[in-house]
LONUKOL-47984 format. One record per residue: x, y, z of N, C-alpha, C in turn; residue number from 0; residue in three letters. Coordinates in steps of 0.2 Angstrom, whole numbers. Layout:
N
{{X,Y,Z},{X,Y,Z},{X,Y,Z},NUM,ALA} ...
END
This chain:
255
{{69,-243,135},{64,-238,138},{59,-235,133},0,UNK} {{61,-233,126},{56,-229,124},{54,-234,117},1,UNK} {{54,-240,120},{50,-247,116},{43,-246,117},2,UNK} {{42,-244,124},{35,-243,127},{29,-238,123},3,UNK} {{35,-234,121},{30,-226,119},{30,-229,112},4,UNK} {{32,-231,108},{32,-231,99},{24,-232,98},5,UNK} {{21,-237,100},{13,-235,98},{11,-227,99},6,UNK} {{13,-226,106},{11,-221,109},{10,-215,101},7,UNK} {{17,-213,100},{19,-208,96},{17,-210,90},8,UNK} {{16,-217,86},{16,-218,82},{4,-215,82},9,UNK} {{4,-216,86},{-5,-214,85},{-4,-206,85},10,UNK} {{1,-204,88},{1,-197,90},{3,-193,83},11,UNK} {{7,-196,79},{12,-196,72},{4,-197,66},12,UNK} {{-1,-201,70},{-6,-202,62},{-11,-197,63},13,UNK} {{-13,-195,69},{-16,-191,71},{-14,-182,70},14,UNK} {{-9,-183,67},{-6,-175,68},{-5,-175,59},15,UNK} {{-3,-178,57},{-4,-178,49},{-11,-178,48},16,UNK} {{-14,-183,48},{-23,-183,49},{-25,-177,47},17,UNK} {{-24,-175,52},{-27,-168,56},{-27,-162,52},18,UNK} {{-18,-162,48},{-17,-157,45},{-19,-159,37},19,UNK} {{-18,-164,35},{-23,-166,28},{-31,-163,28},20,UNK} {{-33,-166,33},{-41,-164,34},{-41,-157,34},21,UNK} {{-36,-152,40},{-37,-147,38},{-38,-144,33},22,UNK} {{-32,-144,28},{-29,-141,21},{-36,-143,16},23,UNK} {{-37,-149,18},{-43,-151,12},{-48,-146,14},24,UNK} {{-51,-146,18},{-58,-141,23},{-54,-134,20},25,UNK} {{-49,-131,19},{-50,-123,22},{-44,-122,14},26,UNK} {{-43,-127,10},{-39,-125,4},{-45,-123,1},27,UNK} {{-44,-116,-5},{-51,-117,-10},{-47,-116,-15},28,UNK} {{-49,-117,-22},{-46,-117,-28},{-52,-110,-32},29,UNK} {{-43,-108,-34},{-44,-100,-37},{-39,-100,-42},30,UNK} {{-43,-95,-48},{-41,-94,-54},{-37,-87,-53},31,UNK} {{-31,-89,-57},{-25,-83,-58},{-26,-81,-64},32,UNK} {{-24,-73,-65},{-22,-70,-72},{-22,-64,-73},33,UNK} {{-15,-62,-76},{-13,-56,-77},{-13,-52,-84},34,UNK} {{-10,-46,-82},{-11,-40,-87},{-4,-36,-86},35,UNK} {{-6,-33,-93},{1,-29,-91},{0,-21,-93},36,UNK} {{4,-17,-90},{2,-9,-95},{8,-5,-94},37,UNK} {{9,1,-94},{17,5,-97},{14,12,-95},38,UNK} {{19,14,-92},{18,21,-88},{25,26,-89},39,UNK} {{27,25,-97},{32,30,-96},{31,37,-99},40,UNK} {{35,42,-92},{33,47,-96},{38,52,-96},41,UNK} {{37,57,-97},{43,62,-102},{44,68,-97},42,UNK} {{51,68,-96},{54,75,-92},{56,78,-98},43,UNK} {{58,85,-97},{63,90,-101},{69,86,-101},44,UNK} {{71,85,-97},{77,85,-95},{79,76,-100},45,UNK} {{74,72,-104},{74,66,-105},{71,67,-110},46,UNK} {{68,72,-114},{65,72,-121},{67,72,-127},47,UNK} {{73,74,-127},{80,75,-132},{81,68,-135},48,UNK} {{82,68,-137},{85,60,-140},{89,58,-134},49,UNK} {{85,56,-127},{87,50,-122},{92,45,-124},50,UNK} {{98,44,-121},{103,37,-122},{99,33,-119},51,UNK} {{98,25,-122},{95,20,-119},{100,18,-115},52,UNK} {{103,19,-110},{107,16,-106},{104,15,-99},53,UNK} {{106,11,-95},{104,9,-87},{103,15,-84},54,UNK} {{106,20,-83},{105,25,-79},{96,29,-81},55,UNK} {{97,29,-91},{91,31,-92},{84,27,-90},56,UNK} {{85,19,-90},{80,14,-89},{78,17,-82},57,UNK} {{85,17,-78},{82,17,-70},{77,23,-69},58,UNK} {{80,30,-73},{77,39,-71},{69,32,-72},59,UNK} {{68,33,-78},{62,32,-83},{58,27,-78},60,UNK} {{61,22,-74},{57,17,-70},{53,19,-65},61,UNK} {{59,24,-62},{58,26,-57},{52,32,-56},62,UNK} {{52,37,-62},{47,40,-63},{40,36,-61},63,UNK} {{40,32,-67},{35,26,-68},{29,24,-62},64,UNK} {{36,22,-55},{36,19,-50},{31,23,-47},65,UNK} {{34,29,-47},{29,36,-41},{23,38,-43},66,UNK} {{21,36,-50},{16,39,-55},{13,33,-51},67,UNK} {{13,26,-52},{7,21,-50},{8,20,-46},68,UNK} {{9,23,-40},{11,21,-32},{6,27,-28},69,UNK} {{7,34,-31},{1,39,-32},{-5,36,-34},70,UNK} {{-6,32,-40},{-13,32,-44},{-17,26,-40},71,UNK} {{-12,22,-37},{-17,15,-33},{-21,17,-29},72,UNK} {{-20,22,-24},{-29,22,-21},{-34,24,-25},73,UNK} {{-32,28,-28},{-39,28,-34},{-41,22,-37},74,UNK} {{-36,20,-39},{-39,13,-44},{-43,8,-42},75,UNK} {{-41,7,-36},{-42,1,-29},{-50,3,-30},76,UNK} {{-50,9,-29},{-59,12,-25},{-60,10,-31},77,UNK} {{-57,15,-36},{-62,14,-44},{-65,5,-45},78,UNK} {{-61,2,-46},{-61,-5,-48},{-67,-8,-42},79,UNK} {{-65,-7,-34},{-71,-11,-33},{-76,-8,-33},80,UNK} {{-75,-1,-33},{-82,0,-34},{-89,-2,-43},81,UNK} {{-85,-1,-47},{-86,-4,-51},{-87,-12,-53},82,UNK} {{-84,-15,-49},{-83,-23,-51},{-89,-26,-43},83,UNK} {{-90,-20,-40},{-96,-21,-33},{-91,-26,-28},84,UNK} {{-85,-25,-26},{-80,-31,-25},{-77,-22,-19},85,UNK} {{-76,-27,-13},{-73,-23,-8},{-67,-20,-7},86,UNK} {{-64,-15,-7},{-56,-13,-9},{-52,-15,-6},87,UNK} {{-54,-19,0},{-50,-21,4},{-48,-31,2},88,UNK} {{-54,-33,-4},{-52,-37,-7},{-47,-37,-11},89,UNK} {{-50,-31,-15},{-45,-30,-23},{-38,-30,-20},90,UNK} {{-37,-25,-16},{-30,-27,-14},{-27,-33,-11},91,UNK} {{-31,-38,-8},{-29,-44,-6},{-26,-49,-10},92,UNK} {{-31,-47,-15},{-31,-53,-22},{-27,-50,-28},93,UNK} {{-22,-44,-28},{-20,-41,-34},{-15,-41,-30},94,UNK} {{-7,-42,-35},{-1,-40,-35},{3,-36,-42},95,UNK} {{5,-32,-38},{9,-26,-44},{15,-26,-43},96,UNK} {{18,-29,-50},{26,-30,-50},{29,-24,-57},97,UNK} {{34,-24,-55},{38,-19,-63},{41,-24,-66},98,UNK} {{40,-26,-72},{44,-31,-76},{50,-27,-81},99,UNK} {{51,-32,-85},{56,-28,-90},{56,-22,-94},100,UNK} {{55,-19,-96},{54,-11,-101},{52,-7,-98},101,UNK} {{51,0,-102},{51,7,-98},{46,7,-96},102,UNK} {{46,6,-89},{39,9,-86},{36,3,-85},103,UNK} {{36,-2,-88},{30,-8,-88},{30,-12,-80},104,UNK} {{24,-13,-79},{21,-16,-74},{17,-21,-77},105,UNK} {{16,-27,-71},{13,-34,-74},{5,-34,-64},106,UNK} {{0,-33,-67},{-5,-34,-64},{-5,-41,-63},107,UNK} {{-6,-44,-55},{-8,-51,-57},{-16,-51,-51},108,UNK} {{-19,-56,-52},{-24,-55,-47},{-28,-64,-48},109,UNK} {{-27,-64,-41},{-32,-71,-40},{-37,-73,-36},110,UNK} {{-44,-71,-40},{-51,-72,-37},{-54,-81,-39},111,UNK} {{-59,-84,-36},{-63,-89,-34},{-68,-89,-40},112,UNK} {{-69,-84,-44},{-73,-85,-48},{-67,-83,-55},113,UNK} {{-69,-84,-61},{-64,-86,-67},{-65,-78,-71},114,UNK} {{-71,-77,-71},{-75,-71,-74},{-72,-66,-74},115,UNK} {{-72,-64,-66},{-72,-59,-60},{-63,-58,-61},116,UNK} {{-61,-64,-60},{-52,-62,-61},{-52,-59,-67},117,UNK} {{-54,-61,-72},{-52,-58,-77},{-54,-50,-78},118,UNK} {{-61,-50,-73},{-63,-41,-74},{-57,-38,-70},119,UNK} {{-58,-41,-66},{-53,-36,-60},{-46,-34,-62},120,UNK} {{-42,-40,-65},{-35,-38,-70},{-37,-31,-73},121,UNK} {{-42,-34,-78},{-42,-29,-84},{-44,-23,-81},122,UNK} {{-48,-21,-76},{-52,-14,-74},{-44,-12,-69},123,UNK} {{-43,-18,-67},{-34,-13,-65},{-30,-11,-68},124,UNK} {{-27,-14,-75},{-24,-11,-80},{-28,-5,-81},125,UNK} {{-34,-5,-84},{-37,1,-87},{-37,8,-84},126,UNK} {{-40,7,-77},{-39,10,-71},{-31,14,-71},127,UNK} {{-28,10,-71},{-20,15,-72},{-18,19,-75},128,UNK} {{-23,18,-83},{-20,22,-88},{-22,28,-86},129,UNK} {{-30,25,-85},{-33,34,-85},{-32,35,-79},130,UNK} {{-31,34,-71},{-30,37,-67},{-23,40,-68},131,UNK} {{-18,37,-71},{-10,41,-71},{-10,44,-76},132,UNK} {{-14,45,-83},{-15,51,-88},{-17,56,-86},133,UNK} {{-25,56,-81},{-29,61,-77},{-21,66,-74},134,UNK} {{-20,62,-69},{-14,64,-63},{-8,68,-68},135,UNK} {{-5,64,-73},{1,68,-78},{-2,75,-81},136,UNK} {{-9,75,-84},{-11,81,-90},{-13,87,-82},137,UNK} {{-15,87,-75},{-16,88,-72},{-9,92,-70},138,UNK} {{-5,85,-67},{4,88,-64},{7,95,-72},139,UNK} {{8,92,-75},{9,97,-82},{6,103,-81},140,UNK} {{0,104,-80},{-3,110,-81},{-1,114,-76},141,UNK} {{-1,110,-69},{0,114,-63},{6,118,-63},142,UNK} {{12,113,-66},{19,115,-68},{19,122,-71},143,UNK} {{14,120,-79},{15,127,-84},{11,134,-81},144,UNK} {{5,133,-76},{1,138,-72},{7,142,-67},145,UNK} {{11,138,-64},{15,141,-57},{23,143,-62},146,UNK} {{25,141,-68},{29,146,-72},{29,152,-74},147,UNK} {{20,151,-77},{18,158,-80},{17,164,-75},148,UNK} {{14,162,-69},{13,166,-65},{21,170,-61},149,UNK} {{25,165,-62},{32,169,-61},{33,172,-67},150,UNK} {{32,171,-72},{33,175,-79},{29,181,-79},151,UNK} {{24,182,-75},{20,189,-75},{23,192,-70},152,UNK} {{26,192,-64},{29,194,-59},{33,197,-61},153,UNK} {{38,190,-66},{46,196,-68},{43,201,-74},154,UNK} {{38,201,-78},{37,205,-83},{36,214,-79},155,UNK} {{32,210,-75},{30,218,-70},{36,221,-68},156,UNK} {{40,216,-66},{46,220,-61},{50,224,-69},157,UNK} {{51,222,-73},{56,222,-78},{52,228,-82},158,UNK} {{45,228,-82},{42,237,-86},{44,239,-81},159,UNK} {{42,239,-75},{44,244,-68},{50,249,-70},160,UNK} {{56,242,-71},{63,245,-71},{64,248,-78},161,UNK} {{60,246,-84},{63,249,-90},{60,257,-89},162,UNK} {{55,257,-86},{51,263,-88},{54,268,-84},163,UNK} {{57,269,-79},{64,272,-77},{70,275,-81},164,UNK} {{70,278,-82},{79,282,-88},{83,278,-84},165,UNK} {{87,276,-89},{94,271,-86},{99,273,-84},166,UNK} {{100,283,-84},{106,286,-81},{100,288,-73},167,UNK} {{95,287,-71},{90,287,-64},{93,280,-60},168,UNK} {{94,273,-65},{94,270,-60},{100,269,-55},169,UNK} {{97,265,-50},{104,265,-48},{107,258,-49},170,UNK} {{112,255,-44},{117,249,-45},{112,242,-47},171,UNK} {{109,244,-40},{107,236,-37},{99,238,-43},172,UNK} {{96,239,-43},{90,241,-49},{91,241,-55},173,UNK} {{99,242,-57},{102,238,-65},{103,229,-63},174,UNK} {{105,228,-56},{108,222,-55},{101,217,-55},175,UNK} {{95,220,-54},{88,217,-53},{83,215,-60},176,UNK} {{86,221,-66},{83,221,-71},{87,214,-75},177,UNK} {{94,216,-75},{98,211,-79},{95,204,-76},178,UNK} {{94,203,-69},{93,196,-65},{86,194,-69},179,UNK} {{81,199,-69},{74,197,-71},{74,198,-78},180,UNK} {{77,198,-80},{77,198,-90},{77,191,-90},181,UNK} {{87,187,-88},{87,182,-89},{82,178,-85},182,UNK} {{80,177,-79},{74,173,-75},{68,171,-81},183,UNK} {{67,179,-84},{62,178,-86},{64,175,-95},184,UNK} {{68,177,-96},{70,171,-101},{72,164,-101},185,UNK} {{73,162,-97},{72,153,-93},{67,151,-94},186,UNK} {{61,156,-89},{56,153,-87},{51,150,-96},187,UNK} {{53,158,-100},{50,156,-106},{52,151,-109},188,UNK} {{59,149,-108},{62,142,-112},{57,136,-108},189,UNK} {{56,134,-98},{54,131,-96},{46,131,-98},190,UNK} {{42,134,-100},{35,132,-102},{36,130,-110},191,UNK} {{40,132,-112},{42,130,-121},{42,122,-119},192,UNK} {{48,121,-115},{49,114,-115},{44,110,-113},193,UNK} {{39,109,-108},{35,109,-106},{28,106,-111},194,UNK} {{29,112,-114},{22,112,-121},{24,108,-126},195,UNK} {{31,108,-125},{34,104,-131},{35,96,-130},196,UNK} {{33,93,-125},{36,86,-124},{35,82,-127},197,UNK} {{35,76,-128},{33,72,-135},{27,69,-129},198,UNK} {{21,63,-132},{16,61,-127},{19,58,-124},199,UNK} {{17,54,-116},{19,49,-112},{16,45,-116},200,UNK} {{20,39,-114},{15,32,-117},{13,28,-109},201,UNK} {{8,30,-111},{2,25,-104},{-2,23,-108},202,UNK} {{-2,16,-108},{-7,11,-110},{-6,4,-108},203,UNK} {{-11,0,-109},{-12,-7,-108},{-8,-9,-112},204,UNK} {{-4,-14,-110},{1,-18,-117},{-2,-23,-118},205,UNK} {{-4,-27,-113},{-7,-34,-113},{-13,-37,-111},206,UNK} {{-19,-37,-113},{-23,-37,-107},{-25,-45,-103},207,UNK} {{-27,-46,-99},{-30,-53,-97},{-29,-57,-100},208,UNK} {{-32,-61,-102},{-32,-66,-106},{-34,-75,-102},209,UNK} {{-29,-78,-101},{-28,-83,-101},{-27,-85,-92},210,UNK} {{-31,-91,-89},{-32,-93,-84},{-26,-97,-80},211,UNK} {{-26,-95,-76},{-22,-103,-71},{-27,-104,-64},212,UNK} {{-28,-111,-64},{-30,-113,-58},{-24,-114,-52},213,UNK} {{-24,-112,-47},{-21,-111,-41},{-25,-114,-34},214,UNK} {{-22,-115,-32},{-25,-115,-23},{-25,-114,-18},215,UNK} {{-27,-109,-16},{-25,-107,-9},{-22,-111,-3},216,UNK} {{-18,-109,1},{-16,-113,6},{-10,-116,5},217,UNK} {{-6,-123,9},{2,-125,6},{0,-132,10},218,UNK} {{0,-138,7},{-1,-144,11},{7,-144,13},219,UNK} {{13,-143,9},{17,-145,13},{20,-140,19},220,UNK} {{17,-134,20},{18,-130,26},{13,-133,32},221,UNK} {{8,-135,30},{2,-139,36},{7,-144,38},222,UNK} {{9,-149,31},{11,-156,35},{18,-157,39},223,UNK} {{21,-149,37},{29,-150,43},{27,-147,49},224,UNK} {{22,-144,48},{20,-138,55},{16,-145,60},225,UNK} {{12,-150,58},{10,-155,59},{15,-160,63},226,UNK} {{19,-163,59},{25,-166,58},{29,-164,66},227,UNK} {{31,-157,66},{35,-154,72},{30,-154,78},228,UNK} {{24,-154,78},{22,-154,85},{20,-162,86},229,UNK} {{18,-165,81},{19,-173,81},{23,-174,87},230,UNK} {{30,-173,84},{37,-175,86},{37,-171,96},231,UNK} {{37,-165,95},{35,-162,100},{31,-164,105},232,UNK} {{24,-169,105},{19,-172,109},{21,-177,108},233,UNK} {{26,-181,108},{29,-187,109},{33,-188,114},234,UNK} {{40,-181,112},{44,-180,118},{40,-179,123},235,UNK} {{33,-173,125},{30,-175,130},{30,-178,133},236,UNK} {{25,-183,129},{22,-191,133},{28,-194,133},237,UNK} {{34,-194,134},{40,-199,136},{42,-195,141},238,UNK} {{43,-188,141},{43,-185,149},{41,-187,154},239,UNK} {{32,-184,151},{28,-186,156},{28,-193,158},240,UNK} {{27,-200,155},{28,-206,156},{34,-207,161},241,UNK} {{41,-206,161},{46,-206,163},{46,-202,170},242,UNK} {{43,-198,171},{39,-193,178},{37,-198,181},243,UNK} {{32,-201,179},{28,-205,182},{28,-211,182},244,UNK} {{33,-213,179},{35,-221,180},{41,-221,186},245,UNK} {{45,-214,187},{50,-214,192},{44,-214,199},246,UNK} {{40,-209,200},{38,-209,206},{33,-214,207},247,UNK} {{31,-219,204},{30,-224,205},{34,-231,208},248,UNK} {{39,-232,206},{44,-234,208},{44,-232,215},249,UNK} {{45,-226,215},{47,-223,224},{53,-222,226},250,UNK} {{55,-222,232},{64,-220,232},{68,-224,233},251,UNK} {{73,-224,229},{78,-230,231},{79,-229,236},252,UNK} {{79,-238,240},{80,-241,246},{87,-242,247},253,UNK} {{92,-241,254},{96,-241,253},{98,-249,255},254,UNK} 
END
C-alpha cells in the first residue's frame, strides 16, 4: 500500500528541506560578537571593616552589584544609543548582561552586523555603567548623609529644649525623652561618620572590547528539523487523503 506514495513523499521530503536551506540561507545574516567586562562593587558600613571573603560575603557584595546595574540600564541604553545614533530598542536586542566570577563583575556581550559599531556599543556600555552607577552611588550617599543630618538637627533641638529646663522641673517621661535623644543622637553621629568614612567603591572597566567573533544569526539545524516534521507530516496526509480516495473509489463492497 504505501509503495505508491514513496515518490510521492520522497519529492515532498526534497522540497521541504529545499525550502528550509533556501530559507536559512536568504534570512541568515553573519554578525560580529564582542565583549567587555566592568566591576560594580560597592561598600556598605556594615562590610567596610575588614569583610571575610567568604560566600555569604561574595553573595551581599553581588547582590548589591546586581541592583546598582539593574537601576543604571535604562539610562545607559538611551545614553549609548543615543550617542552611538543606534535605536534603544536595538542596543537591547543586540546586548547581553551577565555576572561573571568576582565582586560585582559583569561581562557585556553584544552582537551587531557591522564589526566597528560592535565594538563601540560594548565599550560605550561598559563605560556607560561606571559613570551612570558612580553618578547614582555619590548621589544615594549624599541622600543618605542629608536625611541623617536632618534627624541630627531635630534631636539636637529637642535635647537644648530639655537641657535648658532644671533637671529637678523635669518630669519622668521628659528625662525618659532626653536620655532617648542623647543616645539617637549619638548613633546618628556614628551613622554619617560611617558614611564619610567608607573606603571607594571600585566601579570601572576591567576589560574593554577587544577582539571579534563572527557569528550568524539564525539555526540551520532548527530550520531543518522544523522542515523535516512537517515533511513527515504532509506525507501522512497525502497517504490519508490517497487512501480516502482510493476507498471511495472502489465503491461499496458487494455482497
Amino acid at each position: 500500500m504505501f509503495r505508491r506514495y514513496v515518490l510521492a513523499c520522497s519529492i515532498i521530503m526534497a522540497i521541504s528541506i529545499g525550502s528550509a536551506t533556501l530559507a536559512y540561507a536568504a534570512t541568515a545574516k553573519t554578525g560580529f560578537r564582542t565583549a567587555c567586562l566592568f566591576q560594580v562593587f560597592v561598600r556598605q558600613p556594615q562590610t567596610a571593616i575588614a569583610p571575610p571573603p567568604n560566600q555569604d560575603f561574595l553573595d551581599f557584595s553581588n547582590s548589591l552589584a546586581a541592583n546598582q546595574v539593574s537601576s543604571a540600564a535604562p539610562t545607559v541604553y538611551a545614553e549609548v544609543g543615543k550617542s552611538q545614533k543606534v535605536r534603544v530598542s536595538d542596543v537591547i536586542r543586540q546586548t547581553q548582561i551577565l555576572p561573571t566570577a568576582g565582586f560585582g563583575s559583569f561581562g557585556v556581550s553584544v552582537t551587531d552586523p557591522d564589526r566597528a559599531r560592535a565594538k563601540r556599543l560594548a565599550n560605550g556600555i561598559c563605560e556607560q555603567f561606571v559613570s551612570v552607577v558612580s553618578k547614582n552611588r555619590t548621589a544615594e550617599l549624599d541622600r543618605q548623609v542629608k536625611l541623617i543630618k536632618s534627624r541630627i538637627t531635630a534631636e539636637e533641638t529637642d535635647v537644648r529644649r530639655l537641657l535648658a529646663k532644671p533637671a529637678k522641673k523635669r518630669t519622668a517621661s521628659e528625662n525618659t525623652l532626653l536620655a532617648t535623644q542623647q543616645v539617637s543622637l549619638r548613633g546618628n553621629t556614628f551613622l554619617v561618620a560611617g558614611i564619610l568614612s567608607l573606603p571607594p567603591d571600585s566601579i570601572s572597566v576591567l576589560r574593554p572590547a577587544t577582539a571579534l567573533e563572527s557569528v550568524k544569526s539564525g539555526s540551520l539545524k532548527r530550520d531543518m528539523l522544523i522542515a523535516l516534521l512537517a515533511g513527515v507530516l504532509t506525507c501522512f496526509l497525502v497517504i490519508l487523503v490517497g487512501e480516502v480516495v482510493s476507498e471511495s473509489r472502489r465503491g461499496p463492497p458487494t455482497s
